[in-house]
Short mmCIF file of the C-alpha atoms (twelve columns), coordinates in Angstrom:
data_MODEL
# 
_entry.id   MODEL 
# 
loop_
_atom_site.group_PDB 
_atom_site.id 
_atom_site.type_symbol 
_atom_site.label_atom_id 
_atom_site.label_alt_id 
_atom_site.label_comp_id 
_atom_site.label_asym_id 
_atom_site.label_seq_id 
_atom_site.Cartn_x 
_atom_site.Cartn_y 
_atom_site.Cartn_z 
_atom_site.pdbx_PDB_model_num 
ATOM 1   C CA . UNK A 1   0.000   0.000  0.000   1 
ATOM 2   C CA . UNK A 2   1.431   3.618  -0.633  1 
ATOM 3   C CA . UNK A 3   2.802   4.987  2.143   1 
ATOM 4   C CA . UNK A 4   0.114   8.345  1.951   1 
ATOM 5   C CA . UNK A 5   2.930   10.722 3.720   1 
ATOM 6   C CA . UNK A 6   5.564   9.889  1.267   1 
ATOM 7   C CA . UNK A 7   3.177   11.356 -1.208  1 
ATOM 8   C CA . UNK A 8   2.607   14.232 1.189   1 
ATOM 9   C CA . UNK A 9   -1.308  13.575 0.977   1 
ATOM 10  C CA . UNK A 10  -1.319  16.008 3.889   1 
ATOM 11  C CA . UNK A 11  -3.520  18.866 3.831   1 
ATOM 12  C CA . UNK A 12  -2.372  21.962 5.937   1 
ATOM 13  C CA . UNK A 13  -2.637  21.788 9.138   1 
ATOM 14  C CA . UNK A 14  -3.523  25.389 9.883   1 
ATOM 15  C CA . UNK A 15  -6.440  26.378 11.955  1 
ATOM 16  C CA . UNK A 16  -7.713  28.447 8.716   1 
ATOM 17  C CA . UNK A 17  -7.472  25.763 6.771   1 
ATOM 18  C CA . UNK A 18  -9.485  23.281 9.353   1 
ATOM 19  C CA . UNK A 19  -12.209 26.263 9.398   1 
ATOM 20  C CA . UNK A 20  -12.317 26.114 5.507   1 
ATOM 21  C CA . UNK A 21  -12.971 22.256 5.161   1 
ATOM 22  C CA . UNK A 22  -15.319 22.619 8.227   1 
ATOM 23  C CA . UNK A 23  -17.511 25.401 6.384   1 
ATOM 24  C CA . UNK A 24  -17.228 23.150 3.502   1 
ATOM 25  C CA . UNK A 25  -18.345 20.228 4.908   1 
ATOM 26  C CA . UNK A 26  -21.220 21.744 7.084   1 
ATOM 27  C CA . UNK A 27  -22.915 23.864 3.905   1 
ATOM 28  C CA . UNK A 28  -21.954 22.001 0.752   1 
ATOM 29  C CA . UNK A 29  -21.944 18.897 1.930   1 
ATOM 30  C CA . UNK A 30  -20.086 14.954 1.795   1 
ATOM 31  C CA . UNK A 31  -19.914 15.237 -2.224  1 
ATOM 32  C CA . UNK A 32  -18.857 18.660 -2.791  1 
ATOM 33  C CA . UNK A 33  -16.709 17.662 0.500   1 
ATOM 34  C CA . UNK A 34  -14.898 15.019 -0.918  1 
ATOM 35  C CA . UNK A 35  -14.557 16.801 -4.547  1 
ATOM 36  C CA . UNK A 36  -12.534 19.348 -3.356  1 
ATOM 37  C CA . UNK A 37  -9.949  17.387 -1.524  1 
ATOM 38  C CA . UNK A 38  -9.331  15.589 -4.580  1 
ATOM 39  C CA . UNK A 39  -9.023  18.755 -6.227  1 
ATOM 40  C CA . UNK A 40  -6.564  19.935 -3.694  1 
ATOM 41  C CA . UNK A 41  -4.095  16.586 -3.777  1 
ATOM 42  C CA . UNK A 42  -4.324  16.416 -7.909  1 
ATOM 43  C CA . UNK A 43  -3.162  20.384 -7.212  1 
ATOM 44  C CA . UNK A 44  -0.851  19.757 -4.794  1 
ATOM 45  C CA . UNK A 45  0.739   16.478 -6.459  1 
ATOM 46  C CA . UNK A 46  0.990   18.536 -10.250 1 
ATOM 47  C CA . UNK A 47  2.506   21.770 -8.527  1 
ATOM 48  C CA . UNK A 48  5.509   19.477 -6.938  1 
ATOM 49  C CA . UNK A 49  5.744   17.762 -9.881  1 
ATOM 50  C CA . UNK A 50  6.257   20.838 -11.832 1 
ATOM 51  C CA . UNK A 51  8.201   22.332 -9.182  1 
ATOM 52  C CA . UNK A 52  5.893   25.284 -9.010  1 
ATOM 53  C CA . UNK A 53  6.581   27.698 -5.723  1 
ATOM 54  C CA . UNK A 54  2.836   27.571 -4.862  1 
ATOM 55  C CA . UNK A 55  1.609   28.635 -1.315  1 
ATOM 56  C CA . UNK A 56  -0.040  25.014 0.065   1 
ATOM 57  C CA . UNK A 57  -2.827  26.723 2.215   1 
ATOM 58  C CA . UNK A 58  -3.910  29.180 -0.542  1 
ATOM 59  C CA . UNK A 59  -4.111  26.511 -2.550  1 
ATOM 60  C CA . UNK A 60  -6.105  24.183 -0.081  1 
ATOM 61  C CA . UNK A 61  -8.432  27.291 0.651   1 
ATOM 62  C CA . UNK A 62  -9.209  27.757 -3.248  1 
ATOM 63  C CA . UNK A 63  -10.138 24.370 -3.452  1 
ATOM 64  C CA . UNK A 64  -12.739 24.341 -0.513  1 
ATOM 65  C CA . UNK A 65  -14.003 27.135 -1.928  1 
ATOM 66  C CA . UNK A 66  -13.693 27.066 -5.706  1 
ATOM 67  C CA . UNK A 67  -17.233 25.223 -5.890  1 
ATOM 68  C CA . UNK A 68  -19.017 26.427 -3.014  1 
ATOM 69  C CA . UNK A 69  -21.106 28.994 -5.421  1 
ATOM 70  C CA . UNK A 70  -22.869 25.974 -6.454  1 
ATOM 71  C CA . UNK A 71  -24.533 25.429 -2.852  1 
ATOM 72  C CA . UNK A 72  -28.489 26.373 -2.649  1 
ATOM 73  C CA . UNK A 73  -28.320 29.634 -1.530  1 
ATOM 74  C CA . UNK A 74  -26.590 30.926 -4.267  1 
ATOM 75  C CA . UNK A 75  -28.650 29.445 -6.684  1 
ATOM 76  C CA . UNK A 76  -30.846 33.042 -7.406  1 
ATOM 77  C CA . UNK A 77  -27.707 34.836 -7.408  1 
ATOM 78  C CA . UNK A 78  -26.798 37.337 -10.083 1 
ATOM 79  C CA . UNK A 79  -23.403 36.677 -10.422 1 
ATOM 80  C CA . UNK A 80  -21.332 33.225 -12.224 1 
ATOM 81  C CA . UNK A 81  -20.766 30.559 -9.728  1 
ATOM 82  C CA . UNK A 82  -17.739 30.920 -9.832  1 
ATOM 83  C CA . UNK A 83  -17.211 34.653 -8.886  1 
ATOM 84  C CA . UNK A 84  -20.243 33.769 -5.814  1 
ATOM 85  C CA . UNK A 85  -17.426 30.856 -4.718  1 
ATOM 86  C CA . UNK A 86  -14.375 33.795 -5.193  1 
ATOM 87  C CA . UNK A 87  -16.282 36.897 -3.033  1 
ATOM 88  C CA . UNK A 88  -17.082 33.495 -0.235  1 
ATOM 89  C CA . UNK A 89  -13.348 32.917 0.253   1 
ATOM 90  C CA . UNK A 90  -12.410 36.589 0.260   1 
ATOM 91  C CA . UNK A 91  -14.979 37.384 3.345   1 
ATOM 92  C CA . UNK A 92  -13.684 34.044 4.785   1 
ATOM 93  C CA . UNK A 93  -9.335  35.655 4.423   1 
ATOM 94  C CA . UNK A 94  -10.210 38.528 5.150   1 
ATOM 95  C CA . UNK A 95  -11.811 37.283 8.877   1 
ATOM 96  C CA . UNK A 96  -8.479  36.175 8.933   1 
ATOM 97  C CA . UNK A 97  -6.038  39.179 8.680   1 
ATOM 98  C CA . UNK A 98  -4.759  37.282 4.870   1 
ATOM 99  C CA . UNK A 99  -3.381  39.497 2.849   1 
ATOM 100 C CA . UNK A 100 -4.637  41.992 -0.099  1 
ATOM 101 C CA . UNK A 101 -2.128  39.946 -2.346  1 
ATOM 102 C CA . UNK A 102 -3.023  36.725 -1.087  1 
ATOM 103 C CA . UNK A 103 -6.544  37.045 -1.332  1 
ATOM 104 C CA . UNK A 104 -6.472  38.019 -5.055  1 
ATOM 105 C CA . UNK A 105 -4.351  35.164 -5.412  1 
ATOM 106 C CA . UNK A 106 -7.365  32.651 -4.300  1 
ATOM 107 C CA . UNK A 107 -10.098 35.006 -5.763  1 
ATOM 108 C CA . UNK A 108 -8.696  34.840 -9.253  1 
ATOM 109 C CA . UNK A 109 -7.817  31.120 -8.397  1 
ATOM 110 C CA . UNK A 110 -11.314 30.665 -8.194  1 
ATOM 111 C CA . UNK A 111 -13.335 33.004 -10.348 1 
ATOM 112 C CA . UNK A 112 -11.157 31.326 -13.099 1 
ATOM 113 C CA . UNK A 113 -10.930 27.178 -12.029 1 
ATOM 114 C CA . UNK A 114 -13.226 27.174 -15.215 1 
ATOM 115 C CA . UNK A 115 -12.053 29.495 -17.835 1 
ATOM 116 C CA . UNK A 116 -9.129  27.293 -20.223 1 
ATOM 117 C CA . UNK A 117 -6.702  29.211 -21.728 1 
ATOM 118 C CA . UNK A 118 -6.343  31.672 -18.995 1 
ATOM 119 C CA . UNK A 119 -4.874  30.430 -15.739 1 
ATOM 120 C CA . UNK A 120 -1.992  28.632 -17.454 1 
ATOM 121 C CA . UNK A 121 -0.612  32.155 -17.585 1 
ATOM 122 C CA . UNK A 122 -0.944  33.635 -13.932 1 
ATOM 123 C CA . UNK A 123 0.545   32.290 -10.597 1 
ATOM 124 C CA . UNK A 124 0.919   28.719 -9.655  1 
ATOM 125 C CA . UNK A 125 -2.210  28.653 -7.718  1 
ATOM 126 C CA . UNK A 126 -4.660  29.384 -10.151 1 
ATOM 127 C CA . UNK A 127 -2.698  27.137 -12.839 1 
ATOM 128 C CA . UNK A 128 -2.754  24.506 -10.338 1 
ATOM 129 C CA . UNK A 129 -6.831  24.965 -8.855  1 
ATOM 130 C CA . UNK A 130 -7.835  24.948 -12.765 1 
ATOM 131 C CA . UNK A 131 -5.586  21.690 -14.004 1 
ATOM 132 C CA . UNK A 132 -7.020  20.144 -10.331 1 
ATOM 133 C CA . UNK A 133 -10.805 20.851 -10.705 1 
ATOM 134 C CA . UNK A 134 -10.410 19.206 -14.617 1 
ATOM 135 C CA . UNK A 135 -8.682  16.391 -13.390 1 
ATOM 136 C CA . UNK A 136 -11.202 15.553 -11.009 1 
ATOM 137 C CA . UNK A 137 -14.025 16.240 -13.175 1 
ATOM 138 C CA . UNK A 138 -13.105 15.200 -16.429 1 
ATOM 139 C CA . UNK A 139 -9.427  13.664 -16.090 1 
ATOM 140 C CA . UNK A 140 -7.465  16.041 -17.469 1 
ATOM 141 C CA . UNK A 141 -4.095  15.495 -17.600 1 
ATOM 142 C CA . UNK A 142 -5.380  11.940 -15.995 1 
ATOM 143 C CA . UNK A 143 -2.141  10.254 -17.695 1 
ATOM 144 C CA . UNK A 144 0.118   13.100 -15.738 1 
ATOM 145 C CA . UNK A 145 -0.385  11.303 -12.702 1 
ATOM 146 C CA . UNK A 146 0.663   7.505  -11.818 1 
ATOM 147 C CA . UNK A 147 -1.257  4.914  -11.290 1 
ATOM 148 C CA . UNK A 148 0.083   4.721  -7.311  1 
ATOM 149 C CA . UNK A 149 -1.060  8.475  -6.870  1 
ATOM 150 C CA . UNK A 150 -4.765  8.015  -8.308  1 
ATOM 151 C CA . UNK A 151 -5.158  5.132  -5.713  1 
ATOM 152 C CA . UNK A 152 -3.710  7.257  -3.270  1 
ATOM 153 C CA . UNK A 153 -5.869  10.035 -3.216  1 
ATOM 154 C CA . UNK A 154 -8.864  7.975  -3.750  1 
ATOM 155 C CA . UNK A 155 -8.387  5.782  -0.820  1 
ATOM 156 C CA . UNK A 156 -8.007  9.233  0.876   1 
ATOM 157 C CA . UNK A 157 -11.122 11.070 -0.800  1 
ATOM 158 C CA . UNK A 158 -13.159 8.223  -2.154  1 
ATOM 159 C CA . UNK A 159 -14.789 9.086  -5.756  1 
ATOM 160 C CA . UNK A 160 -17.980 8.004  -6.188  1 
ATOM 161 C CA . UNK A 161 -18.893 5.343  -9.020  1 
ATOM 162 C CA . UNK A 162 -21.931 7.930  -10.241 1 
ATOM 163 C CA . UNK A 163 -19.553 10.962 -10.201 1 
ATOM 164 C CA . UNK A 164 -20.105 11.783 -13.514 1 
ATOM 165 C CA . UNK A 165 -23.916 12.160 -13.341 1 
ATOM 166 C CA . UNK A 166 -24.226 13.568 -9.748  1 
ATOM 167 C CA . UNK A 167 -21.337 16.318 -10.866 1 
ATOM 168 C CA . UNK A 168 -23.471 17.364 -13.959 1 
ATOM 169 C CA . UNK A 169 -26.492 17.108 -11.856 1 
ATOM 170 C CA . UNK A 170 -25.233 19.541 -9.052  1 
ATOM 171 C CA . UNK A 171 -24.615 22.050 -11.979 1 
ATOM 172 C CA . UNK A 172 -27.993 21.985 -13.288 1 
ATOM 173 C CA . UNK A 173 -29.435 22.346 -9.792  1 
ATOM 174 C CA . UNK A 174 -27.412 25.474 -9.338  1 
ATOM 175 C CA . UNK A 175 -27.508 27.031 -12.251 1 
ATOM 176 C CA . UNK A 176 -30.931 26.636 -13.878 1 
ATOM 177 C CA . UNK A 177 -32.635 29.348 -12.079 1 
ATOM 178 C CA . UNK A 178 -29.458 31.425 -13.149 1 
ATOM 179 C CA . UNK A 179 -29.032 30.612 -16.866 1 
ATOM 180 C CA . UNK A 180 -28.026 34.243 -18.116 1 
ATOM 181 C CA . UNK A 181 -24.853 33.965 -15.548 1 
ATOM 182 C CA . UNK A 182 -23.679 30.689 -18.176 1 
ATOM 183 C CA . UNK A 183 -23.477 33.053 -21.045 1 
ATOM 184 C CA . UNK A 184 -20.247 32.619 -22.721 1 
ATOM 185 C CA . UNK A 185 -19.079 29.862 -20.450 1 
ATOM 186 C CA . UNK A 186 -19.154 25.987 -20.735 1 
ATOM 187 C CA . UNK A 187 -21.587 26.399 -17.739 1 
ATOM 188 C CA . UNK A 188 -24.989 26.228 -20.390 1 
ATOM 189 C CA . UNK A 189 -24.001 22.949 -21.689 1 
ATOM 190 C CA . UNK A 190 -24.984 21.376 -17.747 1 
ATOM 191 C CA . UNK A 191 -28.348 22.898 -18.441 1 
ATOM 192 C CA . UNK A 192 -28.624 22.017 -22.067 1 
ATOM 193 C CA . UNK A 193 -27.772 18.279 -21.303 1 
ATOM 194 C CA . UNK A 194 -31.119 18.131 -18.435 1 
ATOM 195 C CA . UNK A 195 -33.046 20.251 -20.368 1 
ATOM 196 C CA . UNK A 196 -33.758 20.390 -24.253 1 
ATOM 197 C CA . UNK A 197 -36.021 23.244 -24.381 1 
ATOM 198 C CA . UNK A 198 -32.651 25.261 -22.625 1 
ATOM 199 C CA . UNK A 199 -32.104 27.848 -25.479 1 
ATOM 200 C CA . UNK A 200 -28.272 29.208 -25.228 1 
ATOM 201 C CA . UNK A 201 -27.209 33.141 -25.822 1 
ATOM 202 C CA . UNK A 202 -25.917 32.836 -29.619 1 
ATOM 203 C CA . UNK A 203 -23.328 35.851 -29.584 1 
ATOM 204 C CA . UNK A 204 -23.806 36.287 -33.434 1 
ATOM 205 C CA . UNK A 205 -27.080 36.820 -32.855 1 
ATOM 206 C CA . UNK A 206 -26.720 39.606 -30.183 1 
ATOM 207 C CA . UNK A 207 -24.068 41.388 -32.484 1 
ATOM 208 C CA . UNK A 208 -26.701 41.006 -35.261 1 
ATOM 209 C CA . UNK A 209 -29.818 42.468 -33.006 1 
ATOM 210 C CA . UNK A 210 -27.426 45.493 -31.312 1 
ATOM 211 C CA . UNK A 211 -28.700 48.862 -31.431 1 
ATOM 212 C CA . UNK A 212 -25.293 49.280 -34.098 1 
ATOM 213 C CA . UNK A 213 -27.307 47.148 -37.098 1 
ATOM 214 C CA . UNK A 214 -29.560 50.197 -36.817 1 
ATOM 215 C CA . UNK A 215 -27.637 52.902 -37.380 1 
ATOM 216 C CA . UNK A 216 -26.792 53.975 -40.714 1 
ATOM 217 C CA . UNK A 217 -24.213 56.524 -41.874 1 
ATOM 218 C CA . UNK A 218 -25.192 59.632 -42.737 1 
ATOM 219 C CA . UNK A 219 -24.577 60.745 -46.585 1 
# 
């Protein structure tokens, strides 16, 4: 059996990072629970791999947080889930005295876990919260990791055999009384998939319907 500590499948040991798992736990629940401590160790595991100077409880705070917009009382809320999971984890540093720079760190971490093409580019924390979330979700980079660490974590964080449904489920739950915040995100496809009468926001066809088609030039 792998030895979990020689993999460093630790998760800080802080008292704000116990307070993040426990407000985790208590309002999101044993599957969004689990989810994001798989999250964190696919994060962790990629950012020593790459040798990446990332900060280990930013990190592990992201994670608890980065899906916590998708918890029922967020599920009227004006804003993407994503940026309702971001503002969460900046009330919850800022109760504890983090840094300004640090807590842009996790709120960008966050409001972008689900925007490819972006976090690649910024600081290790938000490359490594984004490459986590898709691993956990949909295996990216699944090949990236050995055999020995995916049994690892799971015997840690246990991943449920109906993942895949529940997952897409728990999007469409949180999101379908919110569709206009999926606009130009992969978001609409969880509500497109559960519902076929789900029309998406066609940006040609805003262009095409602006107030600009109207005008004309003067001669």
């Amino acid at each position: 059996m792998t030895d979990l500590y020689a993999l460093d499948l630790k998760a800080p040991g802080s008292r704000m990072a116990r307070e993040a798992a426990e407000l985790l736990r208590d309002t999101a629940g044993t599957f969004l629970y689990q989810h994001s401590h798989r999250v964190y160790h696919w994060a962790a595991l990629r950012g020593r791999r790459k040798a990446l100077a990332f900060d280990p409880e930013l990190l592990y705070v992201a994670a608890m947080f980065h899906d916590l917009g998708l918890i029922e009382r967020f599920n009227t809320s004006p804003h993407r889930f994503e940026v309702d999971g971001a503002h969460a984890a900046r009330d919850f540093l800022e109760a504890h005295r983090v840094s300004r720079i640090a807590i842009d760190k996790v709120w960008l971490a966050i409001a972008l876990h689900t925007t490819p093409g972006i976090p690649e580019h910024l600081h290790p924390e938000a490359q490594l919260l984004h490459v986590g979330a898709g691993m956990d979700v949909a295996g990216r980079c699944f090949h990236e990791f050995t055999e020995e660490e995916r049994a690892a974590v799971l015997r840690l964080h246990p991943r449920e055999e109906d993942f895949g449904p529940r997952i897409i489920d728990t999007f469409h739950d949180a999101l379908a009384q919110r569709p206009a915040t999926t606009f130009g995100t992969f978001n609409d496809d969880f509500i497109a998939y559960r519902d076929a009468a789900f029309k998406r926001v066609d940006i040609c066809c805003v262009i095409l319907a602006s107030p600009w088609e109207g005008q004309r030039p003067r001669s």
